[in-house]
C-alpha positions in Angstrom: -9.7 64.6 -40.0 -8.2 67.8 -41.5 -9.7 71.2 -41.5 -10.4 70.8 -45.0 -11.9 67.4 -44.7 -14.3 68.9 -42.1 -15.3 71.8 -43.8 -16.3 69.6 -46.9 -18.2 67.2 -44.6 -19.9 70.4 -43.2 -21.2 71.5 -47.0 -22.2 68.0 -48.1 -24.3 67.5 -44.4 -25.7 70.3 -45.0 -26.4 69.8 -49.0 -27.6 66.5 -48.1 -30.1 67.6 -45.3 -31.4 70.3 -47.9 -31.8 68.3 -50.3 -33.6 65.0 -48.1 -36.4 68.2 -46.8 -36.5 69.0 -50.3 -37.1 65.6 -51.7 -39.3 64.5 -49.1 -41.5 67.8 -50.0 -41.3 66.5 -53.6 -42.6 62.8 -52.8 -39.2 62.2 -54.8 -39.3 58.3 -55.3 -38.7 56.1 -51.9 -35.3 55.1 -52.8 -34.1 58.4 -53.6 -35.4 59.7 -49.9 -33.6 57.1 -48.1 -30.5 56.8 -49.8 -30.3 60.8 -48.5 -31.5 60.3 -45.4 -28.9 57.6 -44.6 -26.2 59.7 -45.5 -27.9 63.0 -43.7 -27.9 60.5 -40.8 -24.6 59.1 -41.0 -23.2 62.9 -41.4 -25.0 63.6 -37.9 -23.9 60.7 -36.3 -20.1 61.7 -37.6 -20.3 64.9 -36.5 -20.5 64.2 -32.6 -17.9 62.0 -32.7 -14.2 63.2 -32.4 -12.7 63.9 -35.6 -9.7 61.2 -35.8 -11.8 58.1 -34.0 -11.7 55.1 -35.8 -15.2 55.4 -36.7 -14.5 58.7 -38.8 -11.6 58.0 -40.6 -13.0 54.7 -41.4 -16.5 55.7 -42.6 -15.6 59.1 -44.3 -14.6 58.1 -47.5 -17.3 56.4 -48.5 -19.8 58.0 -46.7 -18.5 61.1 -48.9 -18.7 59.3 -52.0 -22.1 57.8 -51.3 -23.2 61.3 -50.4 -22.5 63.3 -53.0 -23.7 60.1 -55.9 -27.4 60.5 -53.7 -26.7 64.3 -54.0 -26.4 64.0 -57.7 -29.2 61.4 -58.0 -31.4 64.0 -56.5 -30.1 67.1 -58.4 -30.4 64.8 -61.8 -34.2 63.7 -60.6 -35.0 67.6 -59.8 -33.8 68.8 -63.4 -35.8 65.9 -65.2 -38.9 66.9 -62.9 -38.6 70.5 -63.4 -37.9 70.1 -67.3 -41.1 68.2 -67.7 -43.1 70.9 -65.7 -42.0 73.1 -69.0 -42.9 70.9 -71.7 
């Protein structure tokens, strides 16, 4: 795993743990809180391992992906909540 590659996983565990406290706060549907908190999981789990095992490079890409799709789930699911609180 490259700098850069850790440095991005760094901002989207920590995104993702923000956002699984802020969802869980928000009684944000079921599916939506566990989807996060199996990434925020995963991310820990990645993070004690060293950087170019197996187990990284294999589950980092999609972890990644799958990350930042619950990340934008939740953002998309905030904005629809928070617009309706206006209305």
């Amino acid at each position: 795993m490259t700098t850069d590659v850790s440095l991005e996983l760094g901002h989207v565990r920590r995104e993702i743990r923000t956002a699984l406290e802020l969802a869980v706060v928000a009684l944000a549907p079921f599916d939506l809180i566990e989807r996060l908190a199996a990434a925020a999981g995963l991310l820990e789990a990645l993070v004690e391992l060293p950087p170019r095992s197996p187990p990284v490079l294999a589950l980092v890409p999609k972890l990644t992906e799958r990350a930042k799709a619950a990340l934008a789930d939740w953002q998309s699911w905030q904005s629809e909540r928070l617009t309706k609180g206006k209305a």
